[in-house]
VOLUMMI-172379 format. One record per residue (C-alpha): residue number from 1; chain; x, z, y. Coordinates in steps of 0.25 Angstrom, whole numbers. Layout:
<nr=NUM&kette=A&px=X&pz=Z&py=Y>
...
This chain:
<nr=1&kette=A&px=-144&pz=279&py=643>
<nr=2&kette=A&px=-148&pz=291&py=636>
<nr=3&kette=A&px=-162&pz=290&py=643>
<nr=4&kette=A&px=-162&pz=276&py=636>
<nr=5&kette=A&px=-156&pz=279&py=623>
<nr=6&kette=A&px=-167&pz=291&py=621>
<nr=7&kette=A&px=-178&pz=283&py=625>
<nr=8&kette=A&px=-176&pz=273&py=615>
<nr=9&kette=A&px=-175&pz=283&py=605>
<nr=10&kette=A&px=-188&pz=290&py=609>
<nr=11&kette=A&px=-194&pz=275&py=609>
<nr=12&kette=A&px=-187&pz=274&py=595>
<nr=13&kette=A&px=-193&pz=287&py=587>
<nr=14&kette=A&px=-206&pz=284&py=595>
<nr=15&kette=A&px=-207&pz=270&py=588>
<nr=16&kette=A&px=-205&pz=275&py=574>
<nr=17&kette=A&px=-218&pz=275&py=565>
<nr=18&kette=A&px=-222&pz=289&py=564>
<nr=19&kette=A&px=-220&pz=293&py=548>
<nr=20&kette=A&px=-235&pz=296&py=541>
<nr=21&kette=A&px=-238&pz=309&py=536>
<nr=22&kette=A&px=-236&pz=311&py=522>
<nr=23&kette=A&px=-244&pz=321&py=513>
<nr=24&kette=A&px=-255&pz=329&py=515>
<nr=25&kette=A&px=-257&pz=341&py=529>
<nr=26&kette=A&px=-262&pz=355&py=525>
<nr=27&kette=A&px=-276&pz=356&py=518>
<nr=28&kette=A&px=-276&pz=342&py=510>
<nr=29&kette=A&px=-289&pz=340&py=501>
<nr=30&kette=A&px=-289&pz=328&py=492>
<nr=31&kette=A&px=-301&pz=324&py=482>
<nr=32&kette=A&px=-302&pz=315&py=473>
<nr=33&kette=A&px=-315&pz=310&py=466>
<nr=34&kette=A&px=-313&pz=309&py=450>
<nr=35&kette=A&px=-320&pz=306&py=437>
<nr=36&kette=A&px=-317&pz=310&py=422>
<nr=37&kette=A&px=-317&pz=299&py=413>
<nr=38&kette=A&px=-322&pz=307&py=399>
<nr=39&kette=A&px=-333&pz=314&py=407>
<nr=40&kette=A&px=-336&pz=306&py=417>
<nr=41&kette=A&px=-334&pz=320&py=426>
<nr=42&kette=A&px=-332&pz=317&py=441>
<nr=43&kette=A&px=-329&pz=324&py=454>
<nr=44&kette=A&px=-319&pz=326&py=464>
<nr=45&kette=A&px=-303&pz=332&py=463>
<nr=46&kette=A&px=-299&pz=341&py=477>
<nr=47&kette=A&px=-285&pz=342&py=479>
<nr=48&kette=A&px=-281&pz=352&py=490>
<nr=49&kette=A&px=-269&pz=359&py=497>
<nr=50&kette=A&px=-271&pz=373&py=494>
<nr=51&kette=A&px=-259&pz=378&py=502>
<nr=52&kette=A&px=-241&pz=376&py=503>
<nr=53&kette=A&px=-232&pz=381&py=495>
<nr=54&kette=A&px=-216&pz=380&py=492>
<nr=55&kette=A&px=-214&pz=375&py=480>
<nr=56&kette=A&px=-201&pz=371&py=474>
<nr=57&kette=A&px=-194&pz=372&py=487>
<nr=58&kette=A&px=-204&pz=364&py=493>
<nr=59&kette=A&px=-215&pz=367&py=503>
<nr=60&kette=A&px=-227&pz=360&py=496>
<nr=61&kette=A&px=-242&pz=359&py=497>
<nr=62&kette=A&px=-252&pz=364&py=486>
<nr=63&kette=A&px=-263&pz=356&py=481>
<nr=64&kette=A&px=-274&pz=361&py=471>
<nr=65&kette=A&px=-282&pz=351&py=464>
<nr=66&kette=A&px=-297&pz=354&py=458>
<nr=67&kette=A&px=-306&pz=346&py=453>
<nr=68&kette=A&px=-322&pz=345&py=454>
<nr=69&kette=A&px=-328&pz=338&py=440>
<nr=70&kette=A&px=-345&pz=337&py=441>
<nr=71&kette=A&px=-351&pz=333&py=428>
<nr=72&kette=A&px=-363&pz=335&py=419>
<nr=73&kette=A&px=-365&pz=348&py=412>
<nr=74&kette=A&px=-373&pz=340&py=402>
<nr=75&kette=A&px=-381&pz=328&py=398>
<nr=76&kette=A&px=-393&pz=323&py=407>
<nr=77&kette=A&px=-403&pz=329&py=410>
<nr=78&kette=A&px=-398&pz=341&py=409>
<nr=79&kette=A&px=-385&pz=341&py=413>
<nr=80&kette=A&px=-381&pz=345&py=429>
<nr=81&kette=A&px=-370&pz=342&py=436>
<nr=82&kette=A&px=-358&pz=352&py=435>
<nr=83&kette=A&px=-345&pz=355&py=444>
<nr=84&kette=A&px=-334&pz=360&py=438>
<nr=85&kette=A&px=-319&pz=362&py=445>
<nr=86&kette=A&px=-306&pz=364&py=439>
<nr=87&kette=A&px=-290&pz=364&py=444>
<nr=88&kette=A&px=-283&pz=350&py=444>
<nr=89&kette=A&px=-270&pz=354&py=448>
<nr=90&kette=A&px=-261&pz=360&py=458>
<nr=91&kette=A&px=-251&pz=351&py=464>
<nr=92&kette=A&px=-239&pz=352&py=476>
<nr=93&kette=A&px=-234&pz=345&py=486>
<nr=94&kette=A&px=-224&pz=342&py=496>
<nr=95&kette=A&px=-218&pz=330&py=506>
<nr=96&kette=A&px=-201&pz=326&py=507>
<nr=97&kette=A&px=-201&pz=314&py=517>
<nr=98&kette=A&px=-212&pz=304&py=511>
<nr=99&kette=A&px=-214&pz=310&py=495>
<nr=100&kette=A&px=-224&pz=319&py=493>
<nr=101&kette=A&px=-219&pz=327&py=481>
<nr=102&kette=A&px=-229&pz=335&py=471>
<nr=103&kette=A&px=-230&pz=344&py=459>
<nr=104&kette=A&px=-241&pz=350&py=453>
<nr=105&kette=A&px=-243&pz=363&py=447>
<nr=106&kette=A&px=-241&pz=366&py=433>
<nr=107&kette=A&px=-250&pz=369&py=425>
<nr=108&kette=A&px=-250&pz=382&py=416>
<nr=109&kette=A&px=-239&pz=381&py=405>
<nr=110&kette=A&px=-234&pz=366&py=412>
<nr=111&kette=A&px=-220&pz=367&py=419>
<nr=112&kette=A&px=-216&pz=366&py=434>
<nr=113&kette=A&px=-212&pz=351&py=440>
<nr=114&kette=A&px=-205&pz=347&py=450>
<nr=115&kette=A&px=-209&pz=340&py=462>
<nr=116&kette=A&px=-212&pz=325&py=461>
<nr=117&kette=A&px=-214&pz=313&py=471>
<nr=118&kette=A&px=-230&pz=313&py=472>
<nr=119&kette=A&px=-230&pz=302&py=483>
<nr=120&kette=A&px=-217&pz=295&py=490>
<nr=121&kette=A&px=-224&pz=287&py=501>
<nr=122&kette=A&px=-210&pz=282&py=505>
<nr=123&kette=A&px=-208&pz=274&py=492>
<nr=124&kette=A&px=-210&pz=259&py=491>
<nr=125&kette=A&px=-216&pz=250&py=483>
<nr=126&kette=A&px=-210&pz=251&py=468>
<nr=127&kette=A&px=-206&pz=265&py=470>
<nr=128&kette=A&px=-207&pz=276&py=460>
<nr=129&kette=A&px=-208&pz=291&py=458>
<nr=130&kette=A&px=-209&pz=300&py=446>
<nr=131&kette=A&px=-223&pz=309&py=449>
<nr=132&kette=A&px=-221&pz=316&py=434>
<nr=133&kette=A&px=-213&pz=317&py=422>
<nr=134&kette=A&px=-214&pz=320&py=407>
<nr=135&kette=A&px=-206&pz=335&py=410>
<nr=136&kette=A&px=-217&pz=338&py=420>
<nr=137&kette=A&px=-229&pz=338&py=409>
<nr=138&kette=A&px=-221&pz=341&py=397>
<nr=139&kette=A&px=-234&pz=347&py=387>
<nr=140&kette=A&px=-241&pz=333&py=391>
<nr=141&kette=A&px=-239&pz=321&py=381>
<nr=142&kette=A&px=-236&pz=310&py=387>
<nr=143&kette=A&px=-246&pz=300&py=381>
<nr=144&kette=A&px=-233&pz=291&py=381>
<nr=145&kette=A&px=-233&pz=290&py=395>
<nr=146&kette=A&px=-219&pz=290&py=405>
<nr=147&kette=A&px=-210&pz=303&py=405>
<nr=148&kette=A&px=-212&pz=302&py=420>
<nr=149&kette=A&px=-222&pz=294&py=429>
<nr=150&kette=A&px=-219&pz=288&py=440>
<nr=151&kette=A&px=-228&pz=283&py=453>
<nr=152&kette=A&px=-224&pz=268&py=459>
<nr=153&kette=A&px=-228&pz=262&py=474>
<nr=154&kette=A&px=-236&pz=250&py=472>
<nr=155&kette=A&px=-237&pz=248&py=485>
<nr=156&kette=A&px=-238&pz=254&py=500>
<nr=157&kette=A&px=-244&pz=252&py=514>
<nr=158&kette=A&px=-248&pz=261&py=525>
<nr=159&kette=A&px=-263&pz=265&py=526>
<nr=160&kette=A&px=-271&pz=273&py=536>
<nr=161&kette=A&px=-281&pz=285&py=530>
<nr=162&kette=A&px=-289&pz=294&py=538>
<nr=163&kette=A&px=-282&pz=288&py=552>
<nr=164&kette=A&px=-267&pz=292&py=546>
<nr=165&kette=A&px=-256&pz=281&py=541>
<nr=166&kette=A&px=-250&pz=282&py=527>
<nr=167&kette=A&px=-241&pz=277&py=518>
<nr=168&kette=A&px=-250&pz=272&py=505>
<nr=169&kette=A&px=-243&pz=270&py=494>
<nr=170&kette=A&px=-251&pz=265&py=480>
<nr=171&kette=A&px=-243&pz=269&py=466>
<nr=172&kette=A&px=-245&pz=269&py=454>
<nr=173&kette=A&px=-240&pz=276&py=439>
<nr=174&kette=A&px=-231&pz=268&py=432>
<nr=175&kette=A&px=-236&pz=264&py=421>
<nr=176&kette=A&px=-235&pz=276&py=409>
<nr=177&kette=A&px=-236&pz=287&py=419>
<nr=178&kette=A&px=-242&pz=299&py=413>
<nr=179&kette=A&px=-244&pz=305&py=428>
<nr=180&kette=A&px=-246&pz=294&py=439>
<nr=181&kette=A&px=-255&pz=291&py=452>
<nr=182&kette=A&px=-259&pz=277&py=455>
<nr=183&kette=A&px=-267&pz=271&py=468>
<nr=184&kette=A&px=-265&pz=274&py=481>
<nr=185&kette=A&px=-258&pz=285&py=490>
<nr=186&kette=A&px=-256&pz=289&py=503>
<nr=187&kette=A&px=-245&pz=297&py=510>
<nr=188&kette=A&px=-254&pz=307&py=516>
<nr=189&kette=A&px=-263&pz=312&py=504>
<nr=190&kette=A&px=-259&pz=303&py=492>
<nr=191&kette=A&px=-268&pz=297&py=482>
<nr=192&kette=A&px=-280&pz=290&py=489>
<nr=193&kette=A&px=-285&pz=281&py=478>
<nr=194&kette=A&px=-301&pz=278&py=479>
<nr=195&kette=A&px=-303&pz=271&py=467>
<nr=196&kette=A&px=-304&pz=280&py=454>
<nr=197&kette=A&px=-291&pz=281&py=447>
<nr=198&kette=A&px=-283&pz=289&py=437>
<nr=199&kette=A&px=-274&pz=297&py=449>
<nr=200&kette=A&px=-275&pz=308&py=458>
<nr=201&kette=A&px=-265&pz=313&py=469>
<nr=202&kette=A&px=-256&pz=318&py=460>
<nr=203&kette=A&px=-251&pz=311&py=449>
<nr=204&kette=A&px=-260&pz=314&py=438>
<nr=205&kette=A&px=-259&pz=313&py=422>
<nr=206&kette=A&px=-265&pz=300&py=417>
<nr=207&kette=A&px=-263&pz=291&py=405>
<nr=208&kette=A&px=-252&pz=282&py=403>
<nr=209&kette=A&px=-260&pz=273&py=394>
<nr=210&kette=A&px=-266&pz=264&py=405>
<nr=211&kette=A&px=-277&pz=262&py=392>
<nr=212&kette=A&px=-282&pz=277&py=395>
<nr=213&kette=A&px=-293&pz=280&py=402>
<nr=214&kette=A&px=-288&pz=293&py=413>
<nr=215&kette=A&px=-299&pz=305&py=413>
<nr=216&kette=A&px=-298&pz=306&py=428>
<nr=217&kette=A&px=-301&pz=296&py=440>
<nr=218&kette=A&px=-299&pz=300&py=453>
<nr=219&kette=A&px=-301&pz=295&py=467>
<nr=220&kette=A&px=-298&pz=299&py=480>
<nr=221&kette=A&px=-310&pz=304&py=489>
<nr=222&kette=A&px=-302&pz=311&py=502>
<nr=223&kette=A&px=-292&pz=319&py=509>
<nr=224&kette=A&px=-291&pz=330&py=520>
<nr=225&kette=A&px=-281&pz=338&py=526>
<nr=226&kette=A&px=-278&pz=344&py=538>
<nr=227&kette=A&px=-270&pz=331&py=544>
<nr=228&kette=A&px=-284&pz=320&py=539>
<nr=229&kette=A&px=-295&pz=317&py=530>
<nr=230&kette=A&px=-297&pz=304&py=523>
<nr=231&kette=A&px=-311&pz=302&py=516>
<nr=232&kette=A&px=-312&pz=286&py=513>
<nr=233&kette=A&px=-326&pz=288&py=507>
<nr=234&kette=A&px=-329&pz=298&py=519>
<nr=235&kette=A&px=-339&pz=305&py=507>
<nr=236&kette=A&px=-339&pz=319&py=503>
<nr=237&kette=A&px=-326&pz=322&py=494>
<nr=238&kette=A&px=-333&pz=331&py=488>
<nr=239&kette=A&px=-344&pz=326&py=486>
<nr=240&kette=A&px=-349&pz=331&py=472>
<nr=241&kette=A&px=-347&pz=347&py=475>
<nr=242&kette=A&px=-352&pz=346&py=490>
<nr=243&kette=A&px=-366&pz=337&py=486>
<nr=244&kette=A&px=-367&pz=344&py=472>
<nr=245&kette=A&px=-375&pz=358&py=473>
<nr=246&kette=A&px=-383&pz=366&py=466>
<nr=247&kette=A&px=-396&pz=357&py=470>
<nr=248&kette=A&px=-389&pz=346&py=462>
<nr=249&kette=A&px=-391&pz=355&py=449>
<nr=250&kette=A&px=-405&pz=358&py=451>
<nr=251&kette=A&px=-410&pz=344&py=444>
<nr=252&kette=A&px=-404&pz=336&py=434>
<nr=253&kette=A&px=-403&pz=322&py=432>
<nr=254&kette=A&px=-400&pz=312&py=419>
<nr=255&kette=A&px=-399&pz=297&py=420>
<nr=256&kette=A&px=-399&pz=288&py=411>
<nr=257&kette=A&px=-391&pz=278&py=405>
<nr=258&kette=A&px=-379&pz=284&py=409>
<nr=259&kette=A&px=-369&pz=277&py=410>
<nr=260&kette=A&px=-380&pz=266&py=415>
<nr=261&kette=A&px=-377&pz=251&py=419>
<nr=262&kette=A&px=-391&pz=248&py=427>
<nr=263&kette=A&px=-400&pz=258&py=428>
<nr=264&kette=A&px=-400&pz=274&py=428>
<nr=265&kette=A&px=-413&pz=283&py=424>
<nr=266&kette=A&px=-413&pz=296&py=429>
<nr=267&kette=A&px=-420&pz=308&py=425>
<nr=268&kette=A&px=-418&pz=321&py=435>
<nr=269&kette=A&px=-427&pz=334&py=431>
<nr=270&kette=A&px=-436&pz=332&py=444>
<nr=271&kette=A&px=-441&pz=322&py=453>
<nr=272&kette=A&px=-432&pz=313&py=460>
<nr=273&kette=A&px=-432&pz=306&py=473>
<nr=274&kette=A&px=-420&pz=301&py=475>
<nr=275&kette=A&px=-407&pz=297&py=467>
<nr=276&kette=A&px=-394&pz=294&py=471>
<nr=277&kette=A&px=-382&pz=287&py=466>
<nr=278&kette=A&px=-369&pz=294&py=470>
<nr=279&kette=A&px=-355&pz=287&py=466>
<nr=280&kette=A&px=-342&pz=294&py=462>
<nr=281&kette=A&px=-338&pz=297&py=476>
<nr=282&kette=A&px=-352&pz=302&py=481>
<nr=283&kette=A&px=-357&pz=291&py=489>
<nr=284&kette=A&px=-373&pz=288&py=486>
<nr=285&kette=A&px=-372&pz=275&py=481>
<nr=286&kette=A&px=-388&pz=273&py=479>
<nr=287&kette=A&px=-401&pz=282&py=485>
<nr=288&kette=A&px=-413&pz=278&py=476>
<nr=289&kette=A&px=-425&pz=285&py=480>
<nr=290&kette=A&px=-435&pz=289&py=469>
<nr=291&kette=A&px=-451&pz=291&py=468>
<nr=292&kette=A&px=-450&pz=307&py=465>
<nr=293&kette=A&px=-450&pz=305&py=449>
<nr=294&kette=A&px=-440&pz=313&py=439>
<nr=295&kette=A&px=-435&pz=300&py=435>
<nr=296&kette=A&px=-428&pz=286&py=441>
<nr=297&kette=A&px=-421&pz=274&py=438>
<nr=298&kette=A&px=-411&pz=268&py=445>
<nr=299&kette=A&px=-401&pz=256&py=445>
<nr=300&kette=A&px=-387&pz=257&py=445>
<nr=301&kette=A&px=-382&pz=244&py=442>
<nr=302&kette=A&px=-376&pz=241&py=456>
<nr=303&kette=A&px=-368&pz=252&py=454>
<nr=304&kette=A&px=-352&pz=251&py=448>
<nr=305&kette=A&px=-349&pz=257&py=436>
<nr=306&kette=A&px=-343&pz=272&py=438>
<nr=307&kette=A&px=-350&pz=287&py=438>
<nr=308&kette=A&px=-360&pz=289&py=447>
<nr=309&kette=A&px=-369&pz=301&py=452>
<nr=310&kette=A&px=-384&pz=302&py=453>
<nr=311&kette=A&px=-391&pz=309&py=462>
<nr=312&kette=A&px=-406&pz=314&py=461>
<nr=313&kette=A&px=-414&pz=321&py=474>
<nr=314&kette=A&px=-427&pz=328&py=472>
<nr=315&kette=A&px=-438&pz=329&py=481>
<nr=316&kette=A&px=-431&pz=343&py=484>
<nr=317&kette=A&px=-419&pz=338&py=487>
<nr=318&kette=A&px=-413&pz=342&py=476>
<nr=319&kette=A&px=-403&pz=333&py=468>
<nr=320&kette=A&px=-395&pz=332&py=453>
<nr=321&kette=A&px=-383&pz=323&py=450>
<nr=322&kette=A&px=-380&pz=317&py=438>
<nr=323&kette=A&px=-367&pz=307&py=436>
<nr=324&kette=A&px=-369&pz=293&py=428>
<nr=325&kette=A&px=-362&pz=280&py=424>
<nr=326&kette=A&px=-364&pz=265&py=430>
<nr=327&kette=A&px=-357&pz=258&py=417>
């Protein structure tokens, strides 16, 4: 009888669905592409886990954010392609059950807050959770937005990434959020919206007047940590500071119109033979090749509207870059 009794509860426990991890292993490296609205400034944000730490009472990881900007240190053609880096934030974390609980480091002369639900990958459809409120940013005007926002499940499923099976949740800000995330998130690394949107991993400041343009869009490029890596575009995530070198600022480039709606001139201080046309996420989109002159057009009315990249090769092997607009 005990022999029966312990077999069925072995066959019991064996049965059960093992739970999925939540939250990210050791080592965890996120980047998101972006683009600045006034500037038209692009590049990529690399968040990563810079070590643990206890932190009101808790046993939490450390996240530092910088972002990478590339942009034009004047108007064509003699303006080159610059790089310039700068914090974006310092943010924690820890996990109680399935609720991964974050706060960010204050800056100077701002006041400590406490811990707030980040993600809860058990809630259902129609559930809330408060992600800020007005005490937490007290020197900010509020733009008549919420005293506090709130995130709500719009919907969930369970999805496979990178050979590993999540809860995906999508939420969105209620509406008047001053802070908020919107799109897509999985319950081992979070926000994985592809599309270009106002949001971020963490819930970030943004308008409350739906009629305002944000300054910053962002979307998910990849993921690594010492458990997987997830690249859905399997391209370089860091695509404009590994293919960006000092060659590249050897020539310089102007096109013209820009923005442009068919065709592109462009002038580069050299000869060209060949031009390429690079998308936000840094796949080549078009090769063109050229008769070695210091000047071409080319067509880019197939292309959708958005920023683009143009890239020039001499004969040498050299290159330049320069950013322009489909309209």
């Amino acid at each position: 009888m005990k022999r029966l009794v312990l077999t069925t509860l072995l066959a019991f426990f064996y049965a059960l669905p093992s739970r999925a991890q939540v939250w990210v292993e050791n080592n965890a490296v996120w980047h998101y592409d972006f683009w600045e609205t006034s500037t038209g400034m692009q590049g990529f944000i690399k968040v990563k886990h810079t070590g643990d730490t206890l932190i009101d009472g808790h046993n939490s990881k450390r996240f530092d954010a910088l972002m990478y900007g590339f942009f034009m240190d004047g108007p064509p053609p003699d303006g080159e392609l610059v790089m310039s880096t700068w914090p974006f934030g310092t943010w924690f974390t820890y996990v109680s059950g399935d609720t991964v609980f974050f706060k960010r480091q204050p800056p100077t002369g701002m006041p400590d807050v406490p811990f707030r639900v980040l993600y809860n990958f058990n809630a259902q459809v129609g559930d809330q959770w408060m992600v800020q409120t007005v005490t937490d940013t007290p020197s900010f005007d509020q733009f008549g937005c919420n005293d506090s926002s709130y995130l709500e499940v719009q919907s969930r499923s369970t999805v496979t990434l990178a050979g590993e099976s999540m809860t995906q949740l999508n939420v969105n800000g209620v509406e008047g959020n001053y802070y908020s995330i919107d799109g897509p998130v999985v319950s081992r690394f979070g926000y994985v919206n592809q599309q270009l949107s106002a949001n971020f991993l963490f819930p970030y400041v943004r308008s409350c007047d739906n009629t305002i343009i944000e300054y910053y869009y962002t979307k998910f490029k990849c993921f690594q940590d010492d458990g997987i890596s997830y690249n859905p575009s399997g391209e370089d995530c860091e695509y404009l500071l590994n293919h960006l070198g000092t060659n590249e600022l050897q020539l310089s480039l102007g096109v013209a119109p820009n923005p442009a709606s068919s065709e592109l001139t462009v002038q580069m201080n050299g000869t060209m033979n060949r031009c390429e046309v690079i998308g936000i996420t840094g796949e080549a989109l078009m090769n063109i090749a050229i008769p070695e002159q210091d000047h071409c057009t080319i067509s880019v009315a197939t292309l959708a509207p958005g920023v683009y990249y143009l890239k020039a090769y001499d004969h040498k092997g050299r290159t330049a870059l320069i950013r322009f607009i489909r309209n």
